[in-house]
C-alpha positions in Angstrom: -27.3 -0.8 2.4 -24.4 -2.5 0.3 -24.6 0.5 -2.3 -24.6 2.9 0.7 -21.6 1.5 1.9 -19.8 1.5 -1.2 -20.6 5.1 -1.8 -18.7 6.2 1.8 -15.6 3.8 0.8 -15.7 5.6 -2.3 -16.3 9.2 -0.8 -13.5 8.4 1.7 -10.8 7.2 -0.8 -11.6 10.1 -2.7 -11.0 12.6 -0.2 -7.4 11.5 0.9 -6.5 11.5 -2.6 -7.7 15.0 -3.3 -5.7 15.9 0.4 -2.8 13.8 -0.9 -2.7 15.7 -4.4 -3.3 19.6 -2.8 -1.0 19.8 -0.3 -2.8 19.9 2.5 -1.0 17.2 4.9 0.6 19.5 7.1 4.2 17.2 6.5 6.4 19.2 4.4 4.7 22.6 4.7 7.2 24.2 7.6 9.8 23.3 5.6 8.6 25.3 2.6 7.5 28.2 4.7 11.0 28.6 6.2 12.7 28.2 3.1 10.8 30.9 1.3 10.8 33.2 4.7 14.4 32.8 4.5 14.8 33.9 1.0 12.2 36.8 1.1 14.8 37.6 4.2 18.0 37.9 2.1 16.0 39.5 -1.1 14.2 42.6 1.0 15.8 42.4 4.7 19.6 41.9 4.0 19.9 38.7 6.5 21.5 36.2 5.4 21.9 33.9 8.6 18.8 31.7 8.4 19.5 31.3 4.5 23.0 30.0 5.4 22.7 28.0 8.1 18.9 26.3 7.3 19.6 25.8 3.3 23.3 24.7 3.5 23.9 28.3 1.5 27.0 30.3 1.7 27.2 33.9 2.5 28.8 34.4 -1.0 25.7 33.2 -2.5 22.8 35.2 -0.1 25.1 38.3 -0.9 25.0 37.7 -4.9 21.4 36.5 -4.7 20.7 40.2 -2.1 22.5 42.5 -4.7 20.8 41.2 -8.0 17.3 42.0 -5.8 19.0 45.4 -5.2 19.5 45.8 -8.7 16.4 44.5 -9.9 13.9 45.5 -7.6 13.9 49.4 -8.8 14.1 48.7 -12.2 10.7 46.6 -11.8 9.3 49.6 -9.8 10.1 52.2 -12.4 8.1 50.1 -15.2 4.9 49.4 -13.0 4.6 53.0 -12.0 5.2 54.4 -15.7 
């Protein structure tokens, strides 16, 4: 029964350190999520509002950072369809 119990303990501790190490606490993914919806916003859509009001950005920056997508985006098309 002793080595039984050990083995849970041990089962247990090992699974919140896997959960710990992968990601999967549900704490800090939203603020990922919006960050990367808001840049995948400016890059393809153009809108730059949640970019500069959720990451502290400036419009000057979301309008560089849309253009250089612009600019780069066909250029990377042309080579995967060649």
């Amino acid at each position: 029964m002793k080595h039984h119990s050990k083995l849970v303990i041990l089962g247990l501790a090992a699974t919140l350190v896997m959960t710990s190490l992968t990601g999967c606490l549900h704490r800090k993914k939203t603020t990922y999520q919006a960050y990367m919806q808001n840049v995948l916003d400016v890059n393809y859509k153009g809108s730059f509002d949640g970019y500069v009001k959720d990451n502290d950005g400036s419009e000057e920056d979301a309008s560089a950072m849309y253009s250089d997508s612009i600019d780069y985006l066909p250029a990377s098309s042309s080579i995967i369809t060649h």
